[in-house]
Residue frames as a rotation matrix with the C-alpha (Angstrom) as fourth column:
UNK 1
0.414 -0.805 -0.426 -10.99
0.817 0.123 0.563 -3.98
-0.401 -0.581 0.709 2.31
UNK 2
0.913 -0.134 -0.385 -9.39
-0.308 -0.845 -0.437 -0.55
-0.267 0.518 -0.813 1.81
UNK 3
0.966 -0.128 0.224 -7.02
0.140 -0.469 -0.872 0.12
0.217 0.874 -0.435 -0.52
UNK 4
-0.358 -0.928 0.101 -4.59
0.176 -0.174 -0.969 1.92
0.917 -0.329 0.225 2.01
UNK 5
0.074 0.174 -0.982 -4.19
0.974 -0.225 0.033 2.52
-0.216 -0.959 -0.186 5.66
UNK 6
0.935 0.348 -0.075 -5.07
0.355 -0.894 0.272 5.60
0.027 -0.281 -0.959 7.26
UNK 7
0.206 -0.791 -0.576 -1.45
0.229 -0.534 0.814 6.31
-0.951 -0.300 0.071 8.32
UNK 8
0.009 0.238 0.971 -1.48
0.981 0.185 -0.054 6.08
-0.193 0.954 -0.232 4.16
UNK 9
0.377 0.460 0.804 -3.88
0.680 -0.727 0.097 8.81
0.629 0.510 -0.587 3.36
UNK 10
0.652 -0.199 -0.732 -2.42
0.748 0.008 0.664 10.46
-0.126 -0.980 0.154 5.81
UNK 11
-0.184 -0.979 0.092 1.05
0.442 0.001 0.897 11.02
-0.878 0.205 0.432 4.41
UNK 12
-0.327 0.462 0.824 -0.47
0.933 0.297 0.204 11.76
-0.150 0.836 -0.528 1.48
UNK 13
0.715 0.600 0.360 -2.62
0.573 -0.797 0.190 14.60
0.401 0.071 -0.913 2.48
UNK 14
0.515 -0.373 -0.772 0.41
0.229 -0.808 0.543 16.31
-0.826 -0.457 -0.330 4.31
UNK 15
-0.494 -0.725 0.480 2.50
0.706 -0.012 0.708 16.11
-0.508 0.689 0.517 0.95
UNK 16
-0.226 0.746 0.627 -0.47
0.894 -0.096 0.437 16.96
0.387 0.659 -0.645 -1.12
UNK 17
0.909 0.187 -0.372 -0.52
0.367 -0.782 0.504 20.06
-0.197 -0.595 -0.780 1.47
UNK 18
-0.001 -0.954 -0.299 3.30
0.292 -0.286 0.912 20.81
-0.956 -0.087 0.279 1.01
UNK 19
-0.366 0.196 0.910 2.19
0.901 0.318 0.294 20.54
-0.232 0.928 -0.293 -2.82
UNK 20
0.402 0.796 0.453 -0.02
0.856 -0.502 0.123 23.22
0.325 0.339 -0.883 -3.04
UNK 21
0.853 -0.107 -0.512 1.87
0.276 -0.738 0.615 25.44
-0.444 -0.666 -0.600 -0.82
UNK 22
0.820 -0.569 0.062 5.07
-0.343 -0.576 -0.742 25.39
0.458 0.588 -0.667 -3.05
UNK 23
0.351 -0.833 0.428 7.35
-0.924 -0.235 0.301 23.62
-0.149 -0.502 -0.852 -0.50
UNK 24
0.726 -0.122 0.677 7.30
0.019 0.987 0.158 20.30
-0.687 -0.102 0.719 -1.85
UNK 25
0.160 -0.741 -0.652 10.71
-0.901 -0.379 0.211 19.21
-0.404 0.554 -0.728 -3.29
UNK 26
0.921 0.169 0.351 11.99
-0.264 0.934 0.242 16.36
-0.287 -0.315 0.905 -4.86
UNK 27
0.046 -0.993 -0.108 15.21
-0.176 0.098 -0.979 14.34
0.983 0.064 -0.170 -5.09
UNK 28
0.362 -0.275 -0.891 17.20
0.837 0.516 0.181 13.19
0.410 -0.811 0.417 -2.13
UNK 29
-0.384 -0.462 -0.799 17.28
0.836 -0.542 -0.088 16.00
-0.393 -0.702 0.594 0.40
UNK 30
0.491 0.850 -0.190 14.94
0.537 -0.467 -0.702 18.13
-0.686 0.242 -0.686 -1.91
UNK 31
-0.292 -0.728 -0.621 17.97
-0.135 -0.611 0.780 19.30
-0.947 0.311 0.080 -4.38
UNK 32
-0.773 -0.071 0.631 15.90
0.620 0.125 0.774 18.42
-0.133 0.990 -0.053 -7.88
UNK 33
-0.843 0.536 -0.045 13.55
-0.538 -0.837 0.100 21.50
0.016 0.108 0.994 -7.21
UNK 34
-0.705 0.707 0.045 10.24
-0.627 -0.593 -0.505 21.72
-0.330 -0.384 0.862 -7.11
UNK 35
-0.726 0.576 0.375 7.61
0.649 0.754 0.099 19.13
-0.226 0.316 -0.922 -7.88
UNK 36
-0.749 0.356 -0.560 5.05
-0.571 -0.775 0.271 20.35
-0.337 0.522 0.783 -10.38
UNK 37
-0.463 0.554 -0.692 3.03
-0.274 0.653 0.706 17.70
0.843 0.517 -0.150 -10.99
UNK 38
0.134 0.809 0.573 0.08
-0.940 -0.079 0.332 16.37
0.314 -0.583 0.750 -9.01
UNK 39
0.764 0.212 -0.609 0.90
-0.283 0.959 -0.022 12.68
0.580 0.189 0.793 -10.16
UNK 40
-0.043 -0.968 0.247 4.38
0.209 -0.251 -0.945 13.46
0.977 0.011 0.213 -8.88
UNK 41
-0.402 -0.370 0.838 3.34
-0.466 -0.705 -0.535 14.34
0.788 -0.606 0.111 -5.47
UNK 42
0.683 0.701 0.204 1.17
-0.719 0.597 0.357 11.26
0.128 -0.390 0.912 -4.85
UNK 43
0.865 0.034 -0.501 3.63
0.061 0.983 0.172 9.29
0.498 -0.179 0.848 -5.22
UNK 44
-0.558 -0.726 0.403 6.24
-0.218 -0.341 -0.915 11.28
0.801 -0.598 0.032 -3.34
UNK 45
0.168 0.678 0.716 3.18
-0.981 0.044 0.188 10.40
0.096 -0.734 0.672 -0.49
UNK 46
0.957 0.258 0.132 2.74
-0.281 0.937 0.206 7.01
-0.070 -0.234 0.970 -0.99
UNK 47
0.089 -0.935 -0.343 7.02
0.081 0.350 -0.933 6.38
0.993 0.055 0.107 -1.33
UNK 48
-0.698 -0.646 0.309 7.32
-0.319 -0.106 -0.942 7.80
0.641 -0.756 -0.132 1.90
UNK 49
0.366 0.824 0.432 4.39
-0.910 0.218 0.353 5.88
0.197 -0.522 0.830 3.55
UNK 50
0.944 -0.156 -0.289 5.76
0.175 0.984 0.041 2.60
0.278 -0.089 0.956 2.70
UNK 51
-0.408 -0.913 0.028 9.16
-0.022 -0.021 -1.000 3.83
0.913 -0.408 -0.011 4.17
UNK 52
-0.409 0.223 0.885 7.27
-0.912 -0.119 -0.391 4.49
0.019 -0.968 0.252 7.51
UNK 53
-0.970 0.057 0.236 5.47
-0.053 0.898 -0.436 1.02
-0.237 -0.436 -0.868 7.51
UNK 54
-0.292 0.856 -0.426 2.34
-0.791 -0.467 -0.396 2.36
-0.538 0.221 0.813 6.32
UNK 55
-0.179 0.133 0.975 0.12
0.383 0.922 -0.056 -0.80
-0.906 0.363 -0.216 4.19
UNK 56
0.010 -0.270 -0.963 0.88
-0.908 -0.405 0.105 0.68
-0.418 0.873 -0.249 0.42
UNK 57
0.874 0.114 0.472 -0.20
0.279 0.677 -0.681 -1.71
-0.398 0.727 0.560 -2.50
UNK 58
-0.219 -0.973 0.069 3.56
0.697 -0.107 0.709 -2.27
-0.683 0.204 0.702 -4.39
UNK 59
-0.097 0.099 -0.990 4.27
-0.730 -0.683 0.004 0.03
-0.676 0.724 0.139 -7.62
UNK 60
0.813 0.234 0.533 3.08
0.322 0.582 -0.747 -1.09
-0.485 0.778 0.398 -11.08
UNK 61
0.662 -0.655 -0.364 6.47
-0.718 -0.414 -0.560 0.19
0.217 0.632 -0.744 -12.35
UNK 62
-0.346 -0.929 0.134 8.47
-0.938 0.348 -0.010 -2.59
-0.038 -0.129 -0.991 -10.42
């Protein structure tokens, strides 16, 4: 059984694409600047997957 759904990796790979390019931001409305981290940009992916409905295993932080 996978892991995540496709709509998942998905999300993921467009962040992870915004990532590399320099336009990913974070913060509400993108006002805490740039994301610099890799680890940081997965889970900006996988936050906004499980806002869309996407099947996302919970965080191990909550």
């Amino acid at each position: 059984m996978a892991k995540y759904s496709k709509k998942a990796q998905n999300k993921v790979e467009k962040v992870m694409r915004e990532f590399k390019e320099g336009s990913l931001k974070s913060g509400k409305a993108g006002h805490g600047g740039k994301v610099k981290s890799r680890k940081q940009a997965i889970a900006i992916g996988l936050s906004e997957a499980r806002k869309s409905g996407a099947k996302v295993p919970k965080s191990p932080n909550k």
